[in-house]
Phi, psi and omega in degrees: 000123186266159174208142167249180174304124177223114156298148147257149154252152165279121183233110147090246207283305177315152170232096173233161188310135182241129176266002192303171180310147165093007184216129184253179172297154152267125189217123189248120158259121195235137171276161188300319187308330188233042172269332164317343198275139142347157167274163173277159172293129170216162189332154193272182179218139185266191196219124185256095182315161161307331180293353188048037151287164203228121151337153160249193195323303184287331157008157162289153165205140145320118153319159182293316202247149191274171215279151209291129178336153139263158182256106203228162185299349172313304184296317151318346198267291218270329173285305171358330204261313198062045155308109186246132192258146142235088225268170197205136208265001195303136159273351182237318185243081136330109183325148197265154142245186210255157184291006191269146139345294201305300179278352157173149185289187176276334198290350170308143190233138196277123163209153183285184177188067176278138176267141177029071176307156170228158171291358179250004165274330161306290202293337160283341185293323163293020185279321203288127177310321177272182213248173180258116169293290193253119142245150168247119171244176193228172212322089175239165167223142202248072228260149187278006139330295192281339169283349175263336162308314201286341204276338180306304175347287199314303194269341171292332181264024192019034172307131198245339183238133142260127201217144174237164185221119157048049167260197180215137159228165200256315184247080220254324154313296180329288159318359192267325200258305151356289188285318182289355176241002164290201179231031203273130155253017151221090195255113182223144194223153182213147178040025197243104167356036227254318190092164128352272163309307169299318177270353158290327186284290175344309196267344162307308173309343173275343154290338180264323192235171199241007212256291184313130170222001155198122190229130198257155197190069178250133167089355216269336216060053196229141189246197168000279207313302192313289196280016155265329224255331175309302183310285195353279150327309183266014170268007154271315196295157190223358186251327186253141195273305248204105169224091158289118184237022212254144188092028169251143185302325175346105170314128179342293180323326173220050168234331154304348185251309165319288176290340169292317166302305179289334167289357190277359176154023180257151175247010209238347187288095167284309177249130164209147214219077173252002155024177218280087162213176121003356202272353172310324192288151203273347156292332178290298173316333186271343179309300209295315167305319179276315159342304186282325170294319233239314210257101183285022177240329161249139222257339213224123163246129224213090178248033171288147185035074158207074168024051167304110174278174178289318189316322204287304204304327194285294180317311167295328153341295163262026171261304202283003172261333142308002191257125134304342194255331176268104175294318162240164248181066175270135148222039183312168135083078169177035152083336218294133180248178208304352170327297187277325175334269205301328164303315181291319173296322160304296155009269222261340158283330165302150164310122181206172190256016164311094151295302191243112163232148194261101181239044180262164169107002179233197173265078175230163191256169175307331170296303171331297181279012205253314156324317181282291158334323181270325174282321168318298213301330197297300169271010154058024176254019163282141139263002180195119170230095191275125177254354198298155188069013156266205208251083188258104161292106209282307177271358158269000176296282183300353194265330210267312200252190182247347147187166199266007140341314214249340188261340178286349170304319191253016172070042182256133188255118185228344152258000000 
């Protein structure tokens, strides 16, 4: 992250850039790898309230960089791309971004961050000349006055990712019907009241436009009703790529409604994401295996921590000697002892299209991983076997393979 000298000024609630003489912009130019990352630490600055007393040192100050990604397989999905953004926490003066080579390419993409948003903080971005890839909002309330506004936004500013963070909306028909005349293709909501009610309107809205092409739904509360009614919508959608469904409360009973749905005729679903949910249980599993038989489209599955039993791993296992299409495999986090080891090392000596698989984070012993590690080797289409966080014993381990040389070849991460 490159940074200049950036005054702020406080305007109520708000942080905006203060342009006056002696103070130039602030600009973090960040690749996705390293938008999870902190900002570095610099000298603190100070901030002049309104009361027009001086701050002391230590005062809030925006970062240069915008407030940190959340981390769902999307955004991993998306450093691959090596997109670099330049964000900006201002509410009124988005950062410029800068003209030297060094600090960013043409390929660069602009994106906002407004904190505790106003309709007139919305209502100033249309002053700024360049057009925004990504806005983002934080812990905001999204009153429909600003949801009818954002959609005008969306489209004079050709905004392609939109994201909320820990808001509140008021109208959520509203926002459905808004949202259905941009053009945004990537819509995310984290840790945000979404709901039932909220993930109903999404899936009307995934019924109606061809645009969405990945949508994050991490944290929302959304139970039984949402994600059925979600599966529904995607045996119509014809557009998204991409769905993170993880940290949601949702029950067995309609994640089986869900996956019931989805085995029924959608062809375009690449990525899915169920992360610390319900999908562990063995009724679910066995969907997700008939799912896995059927469905020629989806690459990347993501079942970390979700009390995934060994019994599942053995059913996913033998879904997956018949599947071609899935290249990655999380089931981190989730108790497997050497058990689950040996059904997946058949697995992966049978021929299958399996690349990346994530097993760290469990019980399995040296033995366990020494199995796997051999069967990875014969047919040599794993690139990644994260084994990291088990029960390894390092020098009986090392007594097992024959260098670790031989494990960097084939892309095993074991310490």
């Amino acid at each position: 992250v490159s940074t200049q000298s950036t005054g702020y000024k406080k305007t109520g609630r708000h942080y905006s850039v203060d342009s006056s003489p002696g103070h130039s912009t602030s600009t973090g130019s960040l690749s996705d790898t390293e938008y999870n990352r902190p900002a570095p630490r610099k000298r603190p600055t100070r901030v002049t309230p309104s009361n027009g007393r001086v701050a002391p040192s230590n005062g809030r100050v925006a970062p240069s960089n915008a407030r940190a990604a959340p981390t769902g397989a999307h955004y991993s999905q998306q450093s691959a791309q090596k997109s670099r953004f330049s964000y900006s926490t201002a509410n009124t003066h988005p950062v410029t971004p800068p003209s030297s080579d060094d600090e960013m390419d043409e390929n660069t993409k602009k994106g906002v961050v407004l904190i505790q948003a106003t309709l007139e903080d919305v209502q100033s971005l249309n002053k700024l000349q360049e057009d925004i890839f990504e806005l983002r909002f934080s812990d905001s309330g999204l009153t429909s006055d600003l949801i009818h506004f954002l959609g005008d936004l969306c489209n004079d500013k050709n905004i392609v990712r939109l994201i909320f963070e820990d808001c509140e909306l008021d109208d959520w028909t509203l926002l459905s019907k808004v949202l259905n005349n941009t053009r945004i293709s990537h819509l995310g909501f984290h840790a945000t009241s979404v709901g039932d009610e909220g993930a109903g309107r999404i899936s009307q809205l995934l019924t109606s436009t061809a645009c969405i092409a990945s949508l994050d739904l991490v944290d929302c509360r959304i139970g039984c009703a949402g994600i059925a009614a979600l599966g529904v919508a995607l045996m119509q959608n014809t557009s998204l790529k991409s769905l993170n469904l993880s940290k949601n409360p949702f029950l067995p009973k309609g994640a089986v409604l869900f996956f019931r749905a989805l085995k029924g005729g959608n062809s375009t679903l690449q990525f899915l994401s169920l992360s610390n949910t319900c999908c562990g249980n063995t009724q679910v599993i066995m969907m997700i295996c008939a799912l896995l038989l059927r469905n020629t489209c989806l690459s990347h599955l993501n079942l970390n921590n979700t009390t995934l039993s060994d019994d599942g791993v053995t059913l996913v296992s033998e879904s997956l000697v018949h599947n071609n299409n899935l290249t990655s495999l999380c089931i981190a986090g989730n108790g497997l002892e050497d058990g689950s080891a040996h059904e997946l090392a058949v697995t992966l000596a049978d021929k299958n299209s399996l690349q990346h698989l994530d097993l760290s984070n469990n019980n399995l012993s040296s033995n366990g991983l020494h199995v796997l590690i051999q069967s990875s080797t014969v047919q040599g289409q794993i690139r990644r076997l994260d084994l990291t966080g088990n029960n390894i014993n390092p020098r009986q381990f090392m007594s097992l393979v024959k260098s670790v040389e031989d494990l960097a070849l084939v892309g095993i991460v074991v310490f």
